[in-house]
C-alpha positions as CSV (number, residue, x, y, z in Angstrom):
1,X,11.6,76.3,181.9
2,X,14.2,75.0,184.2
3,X,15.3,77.4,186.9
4,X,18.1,75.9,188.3
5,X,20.7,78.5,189.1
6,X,24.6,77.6,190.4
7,X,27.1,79.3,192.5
8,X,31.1,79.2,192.8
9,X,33.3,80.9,195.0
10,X,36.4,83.2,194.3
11,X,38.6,84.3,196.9
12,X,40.3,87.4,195.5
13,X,43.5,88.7,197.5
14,X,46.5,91.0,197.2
15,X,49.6,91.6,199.8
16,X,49.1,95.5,200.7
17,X,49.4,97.7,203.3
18,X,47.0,97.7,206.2
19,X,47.7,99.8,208.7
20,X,50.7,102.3,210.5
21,X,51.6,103.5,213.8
22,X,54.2,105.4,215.4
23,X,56.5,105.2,218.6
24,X,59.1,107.2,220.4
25,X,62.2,104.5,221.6
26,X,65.4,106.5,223.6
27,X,68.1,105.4,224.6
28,X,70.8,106.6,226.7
29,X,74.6,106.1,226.5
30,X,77.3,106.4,228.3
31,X,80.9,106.1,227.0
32,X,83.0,103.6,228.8
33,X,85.0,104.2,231.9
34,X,87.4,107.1,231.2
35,X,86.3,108.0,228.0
36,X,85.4,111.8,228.0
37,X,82.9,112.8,225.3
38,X,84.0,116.4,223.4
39,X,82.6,116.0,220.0
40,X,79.5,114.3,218.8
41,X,80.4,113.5,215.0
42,X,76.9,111.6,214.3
43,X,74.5,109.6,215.5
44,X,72.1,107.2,213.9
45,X,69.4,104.8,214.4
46,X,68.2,101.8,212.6
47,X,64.5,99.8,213.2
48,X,63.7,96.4,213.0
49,X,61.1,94.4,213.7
50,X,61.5,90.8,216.3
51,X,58.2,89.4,216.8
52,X,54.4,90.3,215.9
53,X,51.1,88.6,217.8
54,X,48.2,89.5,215.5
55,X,44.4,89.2,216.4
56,X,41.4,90.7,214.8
57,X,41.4,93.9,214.7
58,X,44.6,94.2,216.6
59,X,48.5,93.8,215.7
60,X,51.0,93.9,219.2
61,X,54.6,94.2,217.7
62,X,57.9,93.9,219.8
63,X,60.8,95.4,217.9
64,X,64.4,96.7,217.9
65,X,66.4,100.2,217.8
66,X,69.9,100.2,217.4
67,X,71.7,103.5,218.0
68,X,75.1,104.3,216.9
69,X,77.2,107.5,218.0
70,X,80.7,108.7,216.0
71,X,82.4,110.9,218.4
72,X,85.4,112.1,219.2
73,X,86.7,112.1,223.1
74,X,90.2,112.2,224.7
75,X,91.1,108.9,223.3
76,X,90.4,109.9,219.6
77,X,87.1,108.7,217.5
78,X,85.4,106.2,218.5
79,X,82.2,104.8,217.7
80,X,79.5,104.0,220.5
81,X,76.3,101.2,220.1
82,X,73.5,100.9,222.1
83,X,69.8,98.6,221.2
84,X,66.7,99.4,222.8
85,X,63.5,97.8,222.6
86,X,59.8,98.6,221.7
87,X,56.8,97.7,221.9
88,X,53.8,99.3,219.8
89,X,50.3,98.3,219.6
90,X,47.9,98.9,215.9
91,X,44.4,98.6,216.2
92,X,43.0,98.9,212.6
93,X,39.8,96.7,211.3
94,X,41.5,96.1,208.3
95,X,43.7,93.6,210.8
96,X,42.0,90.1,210.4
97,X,44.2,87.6,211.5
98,X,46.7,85.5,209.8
99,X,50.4,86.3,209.4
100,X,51.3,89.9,208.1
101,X,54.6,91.4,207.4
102,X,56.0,94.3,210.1
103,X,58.5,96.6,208.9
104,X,59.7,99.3,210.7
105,X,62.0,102.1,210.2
106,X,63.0,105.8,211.8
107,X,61.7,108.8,210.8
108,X,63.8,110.9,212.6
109,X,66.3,110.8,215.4
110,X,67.5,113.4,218.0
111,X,70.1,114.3,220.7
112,X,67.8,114.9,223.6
113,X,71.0,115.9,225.7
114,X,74.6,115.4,225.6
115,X,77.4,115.8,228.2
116,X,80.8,114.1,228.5
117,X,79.5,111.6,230.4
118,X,75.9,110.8,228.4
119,X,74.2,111.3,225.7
120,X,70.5,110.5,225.9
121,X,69.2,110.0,221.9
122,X,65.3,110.0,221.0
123,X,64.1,108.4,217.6
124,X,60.4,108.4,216.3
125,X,59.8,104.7,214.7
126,X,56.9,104.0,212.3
127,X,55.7,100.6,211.9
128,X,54.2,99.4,208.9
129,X,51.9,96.8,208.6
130,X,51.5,94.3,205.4
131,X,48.9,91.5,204.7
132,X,46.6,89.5,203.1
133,X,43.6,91.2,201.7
134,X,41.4,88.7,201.1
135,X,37.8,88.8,200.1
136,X,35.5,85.4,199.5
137,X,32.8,86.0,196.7
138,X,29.6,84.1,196.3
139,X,28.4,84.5,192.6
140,X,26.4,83.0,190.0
141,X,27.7,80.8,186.6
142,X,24.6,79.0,185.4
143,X,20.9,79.8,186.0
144,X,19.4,76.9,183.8
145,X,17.1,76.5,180.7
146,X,16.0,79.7,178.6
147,X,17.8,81.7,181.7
148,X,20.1,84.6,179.3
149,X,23.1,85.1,181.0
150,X,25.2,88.9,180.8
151,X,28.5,87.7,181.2
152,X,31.7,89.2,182.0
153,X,35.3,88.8,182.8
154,X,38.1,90.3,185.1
155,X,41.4,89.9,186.3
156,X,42.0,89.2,190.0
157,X,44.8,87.8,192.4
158,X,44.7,84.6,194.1
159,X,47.4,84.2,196.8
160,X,48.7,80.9,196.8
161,X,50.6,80.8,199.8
162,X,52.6,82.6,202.6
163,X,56.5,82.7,201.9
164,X,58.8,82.9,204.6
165,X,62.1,81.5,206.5
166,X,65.5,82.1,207.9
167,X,69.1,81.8,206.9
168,X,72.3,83.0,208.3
169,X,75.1,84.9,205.6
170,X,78.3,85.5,206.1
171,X,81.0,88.3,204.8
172,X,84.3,88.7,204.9
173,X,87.6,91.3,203.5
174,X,90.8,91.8,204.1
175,X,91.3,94.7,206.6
176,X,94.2,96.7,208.1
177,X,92.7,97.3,211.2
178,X,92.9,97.5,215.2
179,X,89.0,97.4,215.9
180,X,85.5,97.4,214.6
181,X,83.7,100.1,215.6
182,X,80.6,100.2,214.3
183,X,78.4,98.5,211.4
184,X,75.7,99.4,209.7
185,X,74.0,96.9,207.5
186,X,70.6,97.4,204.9
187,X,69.0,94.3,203.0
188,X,67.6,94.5,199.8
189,X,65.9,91.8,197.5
190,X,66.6,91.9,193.7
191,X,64.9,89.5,192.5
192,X,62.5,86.5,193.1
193,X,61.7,83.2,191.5
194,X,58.5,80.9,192.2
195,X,58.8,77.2,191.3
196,X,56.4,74.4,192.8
197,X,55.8,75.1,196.7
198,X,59.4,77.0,196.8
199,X,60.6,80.7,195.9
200,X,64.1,81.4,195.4
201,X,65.1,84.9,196.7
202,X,67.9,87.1,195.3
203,X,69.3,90.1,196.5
204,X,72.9,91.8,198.8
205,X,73.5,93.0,201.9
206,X,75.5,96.4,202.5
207,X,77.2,97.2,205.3
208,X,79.5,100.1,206.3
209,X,82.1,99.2,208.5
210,X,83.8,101.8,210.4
211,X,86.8,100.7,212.1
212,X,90.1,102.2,213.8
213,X,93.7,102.0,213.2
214,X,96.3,103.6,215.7
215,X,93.3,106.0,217.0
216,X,92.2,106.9,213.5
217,X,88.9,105.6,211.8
218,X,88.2,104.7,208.4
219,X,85.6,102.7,206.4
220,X,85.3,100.4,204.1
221,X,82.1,99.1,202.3
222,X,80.8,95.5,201.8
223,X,78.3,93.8,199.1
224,X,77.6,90.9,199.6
225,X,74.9,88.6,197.7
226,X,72.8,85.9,199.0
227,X,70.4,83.1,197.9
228,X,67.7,81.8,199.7
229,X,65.7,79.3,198.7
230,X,62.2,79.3,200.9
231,X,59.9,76.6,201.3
232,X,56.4,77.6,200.4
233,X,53.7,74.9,200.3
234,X,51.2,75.7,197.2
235,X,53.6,78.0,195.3
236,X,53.1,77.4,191.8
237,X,56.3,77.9,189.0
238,X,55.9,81.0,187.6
239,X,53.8,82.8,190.4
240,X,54.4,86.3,191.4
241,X,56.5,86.3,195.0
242,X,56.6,89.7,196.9
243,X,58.7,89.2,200.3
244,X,60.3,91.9,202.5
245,X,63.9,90.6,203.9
246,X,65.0,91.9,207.7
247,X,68.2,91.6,209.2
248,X,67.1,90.4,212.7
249,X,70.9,90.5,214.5
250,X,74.8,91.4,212.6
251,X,78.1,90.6,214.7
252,X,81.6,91.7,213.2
253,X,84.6,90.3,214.4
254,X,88.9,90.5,213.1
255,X,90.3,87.4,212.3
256,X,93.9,88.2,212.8
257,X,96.8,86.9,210.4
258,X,99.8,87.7,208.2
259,X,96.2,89.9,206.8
260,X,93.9,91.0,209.2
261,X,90.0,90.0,207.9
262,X,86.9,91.5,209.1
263,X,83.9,88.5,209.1
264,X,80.6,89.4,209.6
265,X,77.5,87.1,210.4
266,X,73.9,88.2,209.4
267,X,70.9,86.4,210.5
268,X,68.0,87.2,208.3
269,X,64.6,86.1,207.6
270,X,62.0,87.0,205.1
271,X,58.3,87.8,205.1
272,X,55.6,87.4,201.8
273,X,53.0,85.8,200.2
274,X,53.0,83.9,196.2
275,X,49.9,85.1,194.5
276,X,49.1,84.9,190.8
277,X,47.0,85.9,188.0
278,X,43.5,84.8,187.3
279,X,40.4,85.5,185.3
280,X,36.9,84.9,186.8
281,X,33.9,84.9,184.2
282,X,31.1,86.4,186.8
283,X,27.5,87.3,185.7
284,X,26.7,90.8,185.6
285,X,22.9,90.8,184.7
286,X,20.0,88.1,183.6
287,X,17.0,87.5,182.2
288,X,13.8,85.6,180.8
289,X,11.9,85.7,178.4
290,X,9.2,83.5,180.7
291,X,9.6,85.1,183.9
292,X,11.1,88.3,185.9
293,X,14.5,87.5,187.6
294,X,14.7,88.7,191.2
295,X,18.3,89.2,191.4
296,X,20.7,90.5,194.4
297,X,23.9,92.4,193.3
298,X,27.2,92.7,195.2
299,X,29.3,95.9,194.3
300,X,33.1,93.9,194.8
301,X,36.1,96.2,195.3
302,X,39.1,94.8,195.2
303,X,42.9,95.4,193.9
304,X,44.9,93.2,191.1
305,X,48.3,93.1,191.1
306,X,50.4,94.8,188.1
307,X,53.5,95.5,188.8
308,X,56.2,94.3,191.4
309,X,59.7,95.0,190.2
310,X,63.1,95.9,191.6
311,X,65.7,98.7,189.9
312,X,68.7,100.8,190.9
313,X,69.0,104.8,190.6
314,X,70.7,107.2,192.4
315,X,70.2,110.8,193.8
316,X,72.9,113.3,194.2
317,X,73.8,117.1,195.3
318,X,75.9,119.0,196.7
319,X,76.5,120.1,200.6
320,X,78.2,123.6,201.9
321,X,79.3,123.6,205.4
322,X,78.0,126.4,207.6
323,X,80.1,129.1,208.5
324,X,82.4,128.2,211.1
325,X,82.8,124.5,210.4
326,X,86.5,123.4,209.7
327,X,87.3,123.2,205.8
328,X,87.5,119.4,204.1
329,X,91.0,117.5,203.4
330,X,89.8,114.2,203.6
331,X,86.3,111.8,204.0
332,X,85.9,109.7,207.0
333,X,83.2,108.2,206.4
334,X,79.1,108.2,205.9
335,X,77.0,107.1,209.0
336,X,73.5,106.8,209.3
337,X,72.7,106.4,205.2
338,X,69.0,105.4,204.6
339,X,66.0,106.3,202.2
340,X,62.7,108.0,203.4
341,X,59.8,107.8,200.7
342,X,57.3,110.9,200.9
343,X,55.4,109.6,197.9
344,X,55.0,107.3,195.2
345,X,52.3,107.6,192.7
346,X,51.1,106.6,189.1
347,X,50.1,109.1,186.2
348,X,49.8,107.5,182.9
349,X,52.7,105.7,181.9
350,X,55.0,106.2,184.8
351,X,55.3,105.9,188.6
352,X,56.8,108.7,190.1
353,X,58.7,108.2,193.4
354,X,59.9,111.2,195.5
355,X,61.8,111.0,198.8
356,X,65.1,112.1,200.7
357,X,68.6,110.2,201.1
358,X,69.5,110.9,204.3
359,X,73.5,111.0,205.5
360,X,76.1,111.9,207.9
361,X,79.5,112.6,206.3
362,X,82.7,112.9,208.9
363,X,85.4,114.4,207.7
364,X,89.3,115.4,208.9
365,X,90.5,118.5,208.7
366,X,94.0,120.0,208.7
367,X,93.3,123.4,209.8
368,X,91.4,122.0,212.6
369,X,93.5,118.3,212.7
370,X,90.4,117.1,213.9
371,X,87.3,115.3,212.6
372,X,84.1,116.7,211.8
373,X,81.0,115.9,210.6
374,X,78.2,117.7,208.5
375,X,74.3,116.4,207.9
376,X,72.8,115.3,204.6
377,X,69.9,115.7,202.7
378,X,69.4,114.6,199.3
379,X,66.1,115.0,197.9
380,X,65.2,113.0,194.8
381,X,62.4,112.7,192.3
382,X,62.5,109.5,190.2
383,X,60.4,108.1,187.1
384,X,60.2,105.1,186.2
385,X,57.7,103.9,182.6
386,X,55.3,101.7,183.6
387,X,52.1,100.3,182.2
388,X,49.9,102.1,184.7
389,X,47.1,105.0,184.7
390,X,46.2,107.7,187.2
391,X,44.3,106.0,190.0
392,X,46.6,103.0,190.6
393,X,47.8,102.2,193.9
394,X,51.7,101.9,194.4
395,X,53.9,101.3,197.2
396,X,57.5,101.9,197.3
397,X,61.0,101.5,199.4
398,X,64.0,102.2,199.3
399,X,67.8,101.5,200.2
400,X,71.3,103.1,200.3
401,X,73.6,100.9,198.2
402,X,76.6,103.1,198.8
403,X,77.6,107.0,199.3
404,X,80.1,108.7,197.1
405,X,81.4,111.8,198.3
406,X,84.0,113.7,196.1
407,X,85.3,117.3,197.6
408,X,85.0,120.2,195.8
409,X,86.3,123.1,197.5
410,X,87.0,123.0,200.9
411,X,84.1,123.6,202.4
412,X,81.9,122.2,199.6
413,X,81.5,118.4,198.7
414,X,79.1,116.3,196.0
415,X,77.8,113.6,196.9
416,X,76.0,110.9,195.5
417,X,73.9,108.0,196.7
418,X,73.1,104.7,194.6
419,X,69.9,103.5,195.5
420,X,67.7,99.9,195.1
421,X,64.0,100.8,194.8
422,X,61.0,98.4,194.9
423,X,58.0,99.8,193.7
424,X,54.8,97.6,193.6
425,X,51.5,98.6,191.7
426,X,48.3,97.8,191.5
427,X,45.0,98.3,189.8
428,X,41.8,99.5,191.5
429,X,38.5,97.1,190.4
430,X,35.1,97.6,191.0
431,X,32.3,95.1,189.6
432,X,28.6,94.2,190.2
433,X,27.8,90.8,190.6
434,X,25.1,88.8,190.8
435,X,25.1,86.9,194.2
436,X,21.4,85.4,194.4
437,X,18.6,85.0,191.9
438,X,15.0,83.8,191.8
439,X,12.4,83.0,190.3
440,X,9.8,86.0,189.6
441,X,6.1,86.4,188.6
442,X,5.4,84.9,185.0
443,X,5.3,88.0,182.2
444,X,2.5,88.0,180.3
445,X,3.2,87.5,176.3
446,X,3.1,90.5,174.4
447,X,0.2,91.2,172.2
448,X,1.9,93.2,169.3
449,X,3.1,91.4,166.0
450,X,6.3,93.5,165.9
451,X,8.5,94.6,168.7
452,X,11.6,97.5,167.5
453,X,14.8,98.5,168.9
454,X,17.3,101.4,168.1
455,X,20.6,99.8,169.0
456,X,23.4,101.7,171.3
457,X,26.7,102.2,170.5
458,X,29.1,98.6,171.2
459,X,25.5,97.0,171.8
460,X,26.0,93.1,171.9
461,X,23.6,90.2,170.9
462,X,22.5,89.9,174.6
463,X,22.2,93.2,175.1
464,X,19.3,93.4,172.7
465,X,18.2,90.4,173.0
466,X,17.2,91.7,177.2
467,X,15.7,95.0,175.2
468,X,13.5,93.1,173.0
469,X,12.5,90.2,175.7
470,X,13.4,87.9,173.0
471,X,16.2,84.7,172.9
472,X,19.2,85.5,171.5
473,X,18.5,83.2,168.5
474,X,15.2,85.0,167.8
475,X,16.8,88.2,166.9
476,X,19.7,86.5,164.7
477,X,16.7,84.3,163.1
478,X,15.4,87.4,161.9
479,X,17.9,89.4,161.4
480,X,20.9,88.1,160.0
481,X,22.4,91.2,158.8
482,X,23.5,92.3,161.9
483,X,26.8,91.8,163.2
484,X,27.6,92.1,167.0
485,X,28.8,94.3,169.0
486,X,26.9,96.5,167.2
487,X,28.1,100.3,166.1
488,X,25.2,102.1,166.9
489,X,22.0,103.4,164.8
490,X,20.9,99.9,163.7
491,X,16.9,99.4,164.2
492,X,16.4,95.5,165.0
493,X,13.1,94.3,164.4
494,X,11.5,91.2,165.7
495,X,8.1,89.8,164.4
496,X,5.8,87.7,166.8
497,X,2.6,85.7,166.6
498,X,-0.7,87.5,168.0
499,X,-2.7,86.2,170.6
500,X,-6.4,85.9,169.6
């Protein structure tokens, strides 16, 4: 007998989450000189991430707040911006290096204090932390002449390459106004295409400009689509691409003419990875019929991509305004719009995501001929039907594509937000695999002329072939009846020489 065993490597890998952390960032504003503060209409806060420096173990992330404030002063409404910076700092071992995605977005936001001079605002930012999961596997494909191999086979995901880049957009409509005031701007990505070392992303921006004319505000909405067509060295056509896209810095100008147009210029960028699907044939078990096997076995855990896809649903309800707020004639606008995802899991057959839309309407009234504003909360339970059982890990986000308000009664108004979810999915695995083998003490030949076995239920050829300490061939030899896998029941018998 030959005992010559041989070894291959798989590196198995998925994009997921590794890791969270939280920070406070404030801010405090101060309207411009004159400017008296009476009214605080509503205030919101948007996250972003500028740069990450990752080493093991630790992830050091710089990022951005911007603040927005809709109030009304002795000048009318008016619309007040501030950024602040922050830094945070993850330490997580699940951190090894290499280039991970940050994304990072508010949980809440407060008015600390407010005054007609200042307001001082206070907004708790989690930062999210995606990479590569990666795990390098020794294991065993060959272990030589009259070696009986228990093979098996199961899906994994091999990530090809990182995807990432920058490009600028840039939006425009015709506008009957005197200023911008304030714009608020989310990303999402619809779809994406791999082709050989490039992916082509797909998706709009949104922004809500709120702008001024003759000291009153409106809003109009924009949506506008981009392409981007990344470089990514090893990217295979027809790979899987998962990226997250970031607007890292928006300006909105008035181009004045016989029509006045609002431009705006985005600089984005995008973070992911190209993986895609393979099958590794991996040996679960050995043995001879001349010799025990010592054999070392690895218990791998790892996670195969299912599911990445992109869809658009919508959540909606109804608001009443507390007693004493000023009855509705008219909406403003929305300010501050955004998604928060409590949960998303899998049961079988669906994914179930559950979360809140979050929104400021400001509103005029004629009783009061002033503006007001009232807070929204829209929670939302969506299913989608999906290939996918209980214990399989999804991740979901969310955007606001656009709010729809519609009045009621005077003090009640539906409204209804149009979202883009992503929702990614994938399946837990856990296999033993045979990572070393040797050679073993000889086993002496059996004495009896007939060896038996009661087969199990889905028994295969090697199964009872490792029962019987026969070759495979032996027991089809000499029983050619059978027919593998097995049901169950069947006795196998197997006649040998005696030894004198």
């Amino acid at each position: 007998m030959a005992f010559e065993p041989i070894y291959e490597v798989a590196v198995m890998g998925s994009l997921q989450k590794l890791c969270s952390g939280q920070v406070v960032a404030e801010a405090k504003i101060v309207p411009p000189h004159g400017e008296e503060l009476t009214k605080i209409l509503g205030v919101s806060a948007v996250a972003d991430v500028i740069t990450t420096e990752v080493f093991t173990g630790e992830a050091r992330i710089k990022g951005k707040v911007d603040f927005r404030v809709l109030y009304s002063g002795n000048n009318g409404d008016r619309c007040l911006t501030y950024r602040t910076e922050f830094t945070d700092k993850i330490v997580d071992d699940a951190i090894t290096g290499g280039r991970p995605c940050a994304i990072a977005r508010v949980l809440d936001t407060d008015i600390v204090s407010a005054t007609e001079g200042e307001i001082r605002l206070a907004s708790v930012v989690e930062t999210e932390l995606f990479g590569q999961i990666s795990k390098r596997i020794k294991y065993l494909v060959k272990g030589g002449d009259e070696i009986y191999l228990g093979e098996s086979k199961v899906g994994y995901t091999k990530v090809l390459c990182e995807v990432d880049g920058k490009t600028e957009v840039t939006a425009e409509s015709a506008i009957n106004a005197d200023k911008i005031e304030c714009v608020e701007s989310r990303i999402c990505v619809n779809k994406t295409t791999a082709s050989t070392d490039m992916a082509i992303i797909e998706g709009e921006i949104v922004s809500d400009v709120v702008y001024s004319l003759d000291g009153n505000m409106g809003h109009v909405m924009l949506t506008t689509p981009y392409t981007f067509e990344a470089e990514a060295d090893g990217c295979l056509s027809g790979a899987n691409v998962f990226v997250k896209a970031y607007i890292d810095d928006e300006k909105a100008t008035i181009v004045e003419g016989e029509e006045n147009t609002v431009v705006i210029s985005y600089e984005i960028s995008f973070c992911g990875c190209a993986s895609e699907e393979r099958t590794l044939q991996y040996v679960a078990d050995a043995f001879s019929v001349h010799n025990e096997l010592n054999k070392t076995t690895e218990k791998v855990e790892f996670a195969v991509a299912k599911h990445c896809l992109c869809f658009q649903d919508e959540a909606s309800g109804s608001v009443t305004l507390e007693a004493g707020l000023p009855i509705v004639d008219s909406i403003i606008t929305p300010i501050g719009s955004s998604v928060l995802i409590t949960s998303a899991y899998a049961t079988d057959g669906k994914v179930t995501i559950e979360g809140l839309v979050r929104t400021n309407i400001i509103y005029f009234s004629g009783e009061s001929n002033s503006s007001s504003s009232v807070s929204v909360e829209l929670p939302f339970s969506i299913f989608k039907p999906l290939d996918v059982k209980e214990d399989d890990l999804v991740y979901a986000t969310g955007h606001v594509l656009g709010i729809f308000t519609k009045i009621r009664r005077g003090n009640e108004i539906d409204v209804r937000a149009d979202l883009r979810l992503t929702v990614c999915v994938s399946e837990k695995q856990c296999v033993d695999i045979i990572t070393e083998m040797s050679e073993g003490e000889r086993i002496e030949a059996p004495t009896a002329a007939i060896a038996m076995h009661i087969a199990a239920k889905k028994e295969t050829l090697w199964d009872a072939a490792k029962a019987l300490c026969v070759t495979p061939e032996t027991i089809t030899e000499q029983n050619p009846e059978l027919t593998f896998p097995l049901t169950g029941g069947e006795s196998i018998v197997c006649f040998r020489r005696t030894i004198k």
